[in-house]
C-alpha positions as CSV (number, residue, x, y, z in Angstrom):
1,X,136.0,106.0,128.5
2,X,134.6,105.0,131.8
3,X,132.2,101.6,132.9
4,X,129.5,104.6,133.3
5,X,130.1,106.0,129.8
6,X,129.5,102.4,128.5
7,X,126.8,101.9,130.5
8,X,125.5,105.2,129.6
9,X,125.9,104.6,125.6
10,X,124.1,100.7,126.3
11,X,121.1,102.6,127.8
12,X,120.8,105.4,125.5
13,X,120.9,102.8,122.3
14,X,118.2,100.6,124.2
15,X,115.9,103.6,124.7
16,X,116.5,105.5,121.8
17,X,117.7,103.3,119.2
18,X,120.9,102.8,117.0
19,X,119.7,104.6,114.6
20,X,119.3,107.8,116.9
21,X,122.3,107.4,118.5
22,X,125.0,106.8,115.4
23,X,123.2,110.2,113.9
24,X,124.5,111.9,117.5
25,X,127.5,110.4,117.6
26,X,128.1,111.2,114.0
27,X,127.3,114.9,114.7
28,X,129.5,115.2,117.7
29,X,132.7,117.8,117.5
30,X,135.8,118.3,119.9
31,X,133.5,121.6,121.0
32,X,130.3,119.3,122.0
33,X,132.3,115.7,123.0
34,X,132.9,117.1,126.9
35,X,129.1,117.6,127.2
36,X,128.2,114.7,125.3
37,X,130.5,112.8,128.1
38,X,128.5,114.3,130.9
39,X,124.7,113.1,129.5
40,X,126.0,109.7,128.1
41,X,127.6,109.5,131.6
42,X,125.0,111.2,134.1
43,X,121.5,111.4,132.5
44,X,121.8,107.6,130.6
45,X,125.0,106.2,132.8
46,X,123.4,107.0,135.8
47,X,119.3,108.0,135.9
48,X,118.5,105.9,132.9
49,X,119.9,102.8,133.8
50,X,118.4,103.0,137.1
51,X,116.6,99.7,137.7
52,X,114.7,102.0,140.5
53,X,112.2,102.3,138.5
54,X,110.5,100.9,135.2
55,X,111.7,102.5,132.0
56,X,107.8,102.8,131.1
57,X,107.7,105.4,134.5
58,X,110.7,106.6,133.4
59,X,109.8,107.7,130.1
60,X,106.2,109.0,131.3
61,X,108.6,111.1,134.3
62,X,110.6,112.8,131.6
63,X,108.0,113.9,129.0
64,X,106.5,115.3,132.1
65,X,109.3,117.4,132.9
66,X,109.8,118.5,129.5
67,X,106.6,119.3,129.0
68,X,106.3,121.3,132.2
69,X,109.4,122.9,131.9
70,X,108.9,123.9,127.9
71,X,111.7,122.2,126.8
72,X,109.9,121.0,123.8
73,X,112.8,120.3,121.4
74,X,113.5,116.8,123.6
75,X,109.8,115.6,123.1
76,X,110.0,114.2,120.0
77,X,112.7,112.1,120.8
78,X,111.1,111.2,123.9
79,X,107.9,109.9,122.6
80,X,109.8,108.2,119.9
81,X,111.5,106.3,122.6
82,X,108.5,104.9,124.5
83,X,108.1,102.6,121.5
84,X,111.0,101.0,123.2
85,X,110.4,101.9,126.7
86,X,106.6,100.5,127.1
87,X,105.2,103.9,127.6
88,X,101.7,103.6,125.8
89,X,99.9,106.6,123.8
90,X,97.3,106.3,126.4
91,X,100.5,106.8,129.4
92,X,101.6,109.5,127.1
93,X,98.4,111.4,126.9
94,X,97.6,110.9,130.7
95,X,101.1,112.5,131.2
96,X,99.9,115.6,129.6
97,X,96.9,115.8,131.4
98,X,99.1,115.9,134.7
99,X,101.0,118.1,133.2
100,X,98.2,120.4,132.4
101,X,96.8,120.8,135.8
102,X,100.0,120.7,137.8
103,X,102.2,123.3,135.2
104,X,99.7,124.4,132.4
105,X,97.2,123.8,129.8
106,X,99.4,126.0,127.1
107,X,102.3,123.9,127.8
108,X,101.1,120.4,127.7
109,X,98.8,121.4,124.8
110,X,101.8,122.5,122.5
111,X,103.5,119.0,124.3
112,X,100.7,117.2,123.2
113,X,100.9,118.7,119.7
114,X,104.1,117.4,119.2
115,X,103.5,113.9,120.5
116,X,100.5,113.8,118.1
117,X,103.0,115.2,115.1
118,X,105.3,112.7,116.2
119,X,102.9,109.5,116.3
120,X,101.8,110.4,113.0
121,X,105.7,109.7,111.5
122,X,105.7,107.1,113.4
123,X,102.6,105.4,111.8
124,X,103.7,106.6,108.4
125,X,107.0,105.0,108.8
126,X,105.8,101.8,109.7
127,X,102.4,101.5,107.2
């Protein structure tokens, strides 16, 4: 592997936790490995472990896109990762407000929807 892979795989564990990452790994086949290369490589290698800008941002950036772009099957994972990143409920919620004005009210509401679904495991796993 290359110094951007390992990089990539340090930043992806940091923002979304072992846990997370060994299920992935574990559910990787010689069909998905190449594309699994490229976002360990490009997305946490590269954009991720950008010191550019704060991993709280970055985390509030990419729930935005998702959001606005209905890719909703990322967002749990997402908000699940701000417990790492430093992105606060209230950043969170904010986010979807943007998102609301700027690309929709249905998609940040089913967005939002999902965060709350997803703070509420959250809470039950750690009571």
């Amino acid at each position: 592997m290359t110094d951007r892979y390992d990089q990539g795989m340090r930043t992806r564990r940091a923002t979304l936790g072992d846990a997370h990452v060994d299920r992935a790994e574990a559910a990787k086949t010689p069909f998905d490995e190449p594309f699994q290369t490229l976002i360990t490589e490009s997305a946490w290698g590269n954009v991720w472990a950008s010191d550019a800008i704060t991993p709280r941002e970055r985390s509030m950036l990419t729930l935005a896109l998702l959001a606005a772009l209905g890719n909703f099957e990322e967002i749990a994972m997402h908000v699940r990762a701000t417990a790492r990143t430093g992105a606060s409920r209230t950043d969170v919620l904010e986010t979807f407000q943007h998102v609301a004005i700027y690309a929709g009210v249905p998609r940040a509401n089913h967005a939002l929807k999902i965060a709350k679904a997803t703070y509420a495991e959250m809470d039950s796993d750690n009571a």
